[in-house]
C-alpha positions as CSV (number, residue, x, y, z in Angstrom):
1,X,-25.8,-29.4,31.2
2,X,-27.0,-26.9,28.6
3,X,-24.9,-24.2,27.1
4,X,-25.0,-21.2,28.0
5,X,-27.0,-19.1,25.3
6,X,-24.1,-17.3,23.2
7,X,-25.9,-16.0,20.0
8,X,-24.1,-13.7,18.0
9,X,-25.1,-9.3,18.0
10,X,-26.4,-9.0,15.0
11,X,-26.5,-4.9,13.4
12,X,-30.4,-5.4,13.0
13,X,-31.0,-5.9,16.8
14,X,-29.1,-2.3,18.1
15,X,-30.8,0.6,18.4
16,X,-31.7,2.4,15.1
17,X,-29.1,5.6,16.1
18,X,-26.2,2.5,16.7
19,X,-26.7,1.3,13.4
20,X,-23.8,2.3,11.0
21,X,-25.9,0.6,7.7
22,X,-28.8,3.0,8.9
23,X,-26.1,5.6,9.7
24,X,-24.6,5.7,6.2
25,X,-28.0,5.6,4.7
26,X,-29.4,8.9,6.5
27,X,-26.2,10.9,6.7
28,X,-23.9,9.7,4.5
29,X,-21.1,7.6,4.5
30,X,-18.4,10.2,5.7
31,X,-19.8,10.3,8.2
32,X,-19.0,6.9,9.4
33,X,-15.9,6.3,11.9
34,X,-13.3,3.9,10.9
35,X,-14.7,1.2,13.3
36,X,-18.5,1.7,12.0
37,X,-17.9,1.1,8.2
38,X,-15.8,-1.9,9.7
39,X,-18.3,-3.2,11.6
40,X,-20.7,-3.2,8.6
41,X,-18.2,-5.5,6.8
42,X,-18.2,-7.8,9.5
43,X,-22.0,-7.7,10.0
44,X,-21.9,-9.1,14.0
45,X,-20.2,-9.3,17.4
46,X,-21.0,-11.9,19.8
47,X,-22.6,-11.7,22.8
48,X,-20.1,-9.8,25.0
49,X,-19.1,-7.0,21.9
50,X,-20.7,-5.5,19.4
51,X,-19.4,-5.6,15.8
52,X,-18.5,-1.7,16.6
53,X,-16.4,-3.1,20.1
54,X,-15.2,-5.6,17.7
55,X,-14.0,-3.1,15.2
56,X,-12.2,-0.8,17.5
57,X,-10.6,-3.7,19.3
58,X,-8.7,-4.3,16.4
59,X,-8.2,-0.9,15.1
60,X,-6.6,0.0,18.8
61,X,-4.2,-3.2,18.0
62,X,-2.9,-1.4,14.9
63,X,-3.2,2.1,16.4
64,X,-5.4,2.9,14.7
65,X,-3.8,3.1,11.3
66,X,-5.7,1.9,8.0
67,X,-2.2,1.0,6.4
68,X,-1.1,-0.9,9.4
69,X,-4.5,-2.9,9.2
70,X,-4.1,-3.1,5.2
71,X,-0.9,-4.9,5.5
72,X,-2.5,-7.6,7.9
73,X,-3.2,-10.9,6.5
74,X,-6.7,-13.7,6.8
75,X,-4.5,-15.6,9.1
76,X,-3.8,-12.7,11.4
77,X,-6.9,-11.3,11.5
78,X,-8.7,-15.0,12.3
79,X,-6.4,-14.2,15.5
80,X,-9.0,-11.9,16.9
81,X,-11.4,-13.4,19.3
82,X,-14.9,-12.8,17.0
83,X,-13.0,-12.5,13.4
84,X,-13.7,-16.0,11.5
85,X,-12.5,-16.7,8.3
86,X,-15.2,-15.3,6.3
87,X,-15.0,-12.1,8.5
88,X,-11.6,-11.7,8.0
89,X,-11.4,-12.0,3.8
90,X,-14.4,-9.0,4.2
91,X,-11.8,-6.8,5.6
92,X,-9.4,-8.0,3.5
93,X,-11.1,-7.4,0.4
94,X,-12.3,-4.2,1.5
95,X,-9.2,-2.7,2.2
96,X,-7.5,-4.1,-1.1
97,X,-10.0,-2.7,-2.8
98,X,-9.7,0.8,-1.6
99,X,-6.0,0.3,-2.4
100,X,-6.9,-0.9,-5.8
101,X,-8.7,2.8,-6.2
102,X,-5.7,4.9,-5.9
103,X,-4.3,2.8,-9.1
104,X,-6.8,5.1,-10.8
105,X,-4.9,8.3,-10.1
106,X,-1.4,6.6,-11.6
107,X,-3.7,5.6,-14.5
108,X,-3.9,9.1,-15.2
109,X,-0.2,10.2,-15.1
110,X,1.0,9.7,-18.6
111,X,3.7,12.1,-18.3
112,X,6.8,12.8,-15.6
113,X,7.2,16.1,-15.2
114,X,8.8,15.7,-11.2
115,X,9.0,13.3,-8.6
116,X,4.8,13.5,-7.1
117,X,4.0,12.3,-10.7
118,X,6.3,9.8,-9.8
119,X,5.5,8.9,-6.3
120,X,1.6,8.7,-7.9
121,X,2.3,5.8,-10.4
122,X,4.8,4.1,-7.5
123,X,2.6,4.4,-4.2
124,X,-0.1,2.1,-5.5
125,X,2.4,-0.8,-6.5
126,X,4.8,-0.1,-2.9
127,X,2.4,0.7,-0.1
128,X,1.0,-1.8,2.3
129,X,4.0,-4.7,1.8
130,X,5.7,-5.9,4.5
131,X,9.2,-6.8,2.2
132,X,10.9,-4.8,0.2
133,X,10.7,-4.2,-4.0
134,X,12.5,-2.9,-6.3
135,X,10.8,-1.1,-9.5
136,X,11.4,0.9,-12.0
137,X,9.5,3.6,-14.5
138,X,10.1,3.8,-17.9
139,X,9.9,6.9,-20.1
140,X,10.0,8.3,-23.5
141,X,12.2,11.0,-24.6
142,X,8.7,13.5,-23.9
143,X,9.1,12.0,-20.2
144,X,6.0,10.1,-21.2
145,X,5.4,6.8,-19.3
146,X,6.4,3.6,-21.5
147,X,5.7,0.9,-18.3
148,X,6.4,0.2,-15.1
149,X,8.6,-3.6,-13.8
150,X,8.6,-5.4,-11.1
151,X,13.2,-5.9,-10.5
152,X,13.4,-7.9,-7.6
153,X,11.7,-8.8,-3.8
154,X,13.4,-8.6,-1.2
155,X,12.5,-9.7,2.8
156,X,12.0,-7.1,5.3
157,X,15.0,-5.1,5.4
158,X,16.8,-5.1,1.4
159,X,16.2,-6.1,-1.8
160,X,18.9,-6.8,-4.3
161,X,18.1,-4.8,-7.6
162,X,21.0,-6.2,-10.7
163,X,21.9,-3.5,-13.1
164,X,22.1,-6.1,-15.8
165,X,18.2,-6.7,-15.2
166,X,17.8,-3.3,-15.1
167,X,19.4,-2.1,-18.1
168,X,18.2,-5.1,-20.1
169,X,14.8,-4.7,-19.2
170,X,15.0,-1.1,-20.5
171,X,17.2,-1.3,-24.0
172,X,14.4,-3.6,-24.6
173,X,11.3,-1.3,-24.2
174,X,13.9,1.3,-25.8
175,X,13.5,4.0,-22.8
176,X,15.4,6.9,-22.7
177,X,14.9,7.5,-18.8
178,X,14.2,5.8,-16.2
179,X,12.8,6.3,-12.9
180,X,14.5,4.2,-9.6
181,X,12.0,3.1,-6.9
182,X,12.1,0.8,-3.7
183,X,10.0,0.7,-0.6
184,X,11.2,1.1,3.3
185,X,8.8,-1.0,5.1
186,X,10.2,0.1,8.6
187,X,8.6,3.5,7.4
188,X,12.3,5.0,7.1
189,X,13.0,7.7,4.3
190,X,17.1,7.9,4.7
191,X,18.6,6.3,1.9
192,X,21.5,3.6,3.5
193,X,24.6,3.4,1.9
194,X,23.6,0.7,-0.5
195,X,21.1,2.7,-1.6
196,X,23.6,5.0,-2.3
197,X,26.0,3.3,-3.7
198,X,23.4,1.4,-6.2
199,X,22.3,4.7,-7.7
200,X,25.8,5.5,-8.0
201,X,26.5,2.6,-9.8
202,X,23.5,2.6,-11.8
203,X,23.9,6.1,-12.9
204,X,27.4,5.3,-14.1
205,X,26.2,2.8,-15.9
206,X,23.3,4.3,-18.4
207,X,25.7,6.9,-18.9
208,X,27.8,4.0,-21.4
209,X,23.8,3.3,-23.0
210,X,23.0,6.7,-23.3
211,X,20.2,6.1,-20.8
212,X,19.5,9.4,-18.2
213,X,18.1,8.0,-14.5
214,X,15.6,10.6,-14.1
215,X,15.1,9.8,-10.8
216,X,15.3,7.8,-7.2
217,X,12.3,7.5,-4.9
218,X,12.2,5.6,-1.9
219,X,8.7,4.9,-0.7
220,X,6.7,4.7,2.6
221,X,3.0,4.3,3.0
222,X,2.5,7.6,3.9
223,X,5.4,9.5,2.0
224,X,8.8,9.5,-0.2
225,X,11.9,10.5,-0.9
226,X,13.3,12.0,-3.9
227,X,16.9,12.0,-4.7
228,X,16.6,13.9,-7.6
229,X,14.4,16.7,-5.4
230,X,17.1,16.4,-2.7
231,X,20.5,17.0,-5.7
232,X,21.4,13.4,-4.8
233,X,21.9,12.6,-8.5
């Protein structure tokens, strides 16, 4: 018995209005929904969904939130009724890539004056992980930015960062301050006891090195907290 006849949508056979290439060409590309510009990654549908159904099918699985979707990986995505492989490292890509831009703006901050200068060098390295890190800024004695370190991973709900590591890692580069930094990947800003209690500790400690902690910022992908804005230190 012969198969039923299930070619896949291409973009090329919808109507020229339906188009989001065509789209993006006459109007421009902010124009675009969320679900078009995917759907022009992904090139087809199939023959019950068009790449644009396709797109907001999975969009509606992550509410709707680019971060959400950032965060998702080949193998989850491959999950999706329509998504192959191929289809799946185009998102992917994409959305690494538009990550990748906002290393750019750190690029640009070569001096601390406060914790959004901060939280600009930081978001780019913390945002869209689904564990927890631990990293750390260090400066000059003009606040300028010597480097930034990777301290420790963590799984989804702590990280361990060692003082020893810490304070190593910065006698070596000979920084006079340093700037504290982990992620909250449930999306929480309240600092837990821990995290507490390590800045505590860690503030005691470059005291004895004659190190200042300039600061503390706990990240989200969509904001942050700053202990030094909020007289924790």
């Amino acid at each position: 018995m012969e198969k039923p006849y299930q070619a896949n949508i291409t973009i090329k056979s919808w109507a020229e209005e339906d188009r989001p290439r065509e789209k993006l060409l006459g109007q421009g590309r902010r124009t675009l929904t969320d679900a078009e510009l995917i759907a022009i990654l992904i090139g087809s549908g199939s023959r019950n969904e068009t790449a644009v159904e396709l797109s907001k099918r999975i969009l509606h699985h992550y509410k709707n939130d680019l971060n959400a979707l950032g965060r998702a990986s080949v193998a989850e995505l491959c999950k999706f009724k329509g998504i192959g492989e191929a289809k799946a490292i185009s998102i992917v890509a994409a959305l690494e890539l538009g990550r990748r831009r906002g290393d750019t703006d750190a690029a640009e901050v070569q001096k601390i004056t406060g914790s959004r200068d901060a939280y600009k060098v930081l978001n780019p390295l913390l945002s869209d992980l689904n564990h927890e890190e631990f990293w750390i800024i260090l400066l000059n004695k003009g606040n300028n930015v010597l480097s930034t370190h990777l301290i420790s991973k963590g799984g989804m709900a702590a990280t361990i960062a060692d003082p020893k590591i810490i304070f190593q890692v910065a006698l070596e580069k000979h920084a006079a301050s340093v700037i504290l930094a982990h992620n909250h990947p449930s999306g929480s800003l309240k600092p837990s006891v821990d995290d507490l209690n390590l800045t505590k500790r860690l503030i005691a400690g470059a005291r004895l090195l004659d190190i200042v902690i300039f600061d503390h910022l706990i990240i989200t992908d969509k904001a942050y907290f700053s202990f030094g804005d909020e007289g924790i230190l």
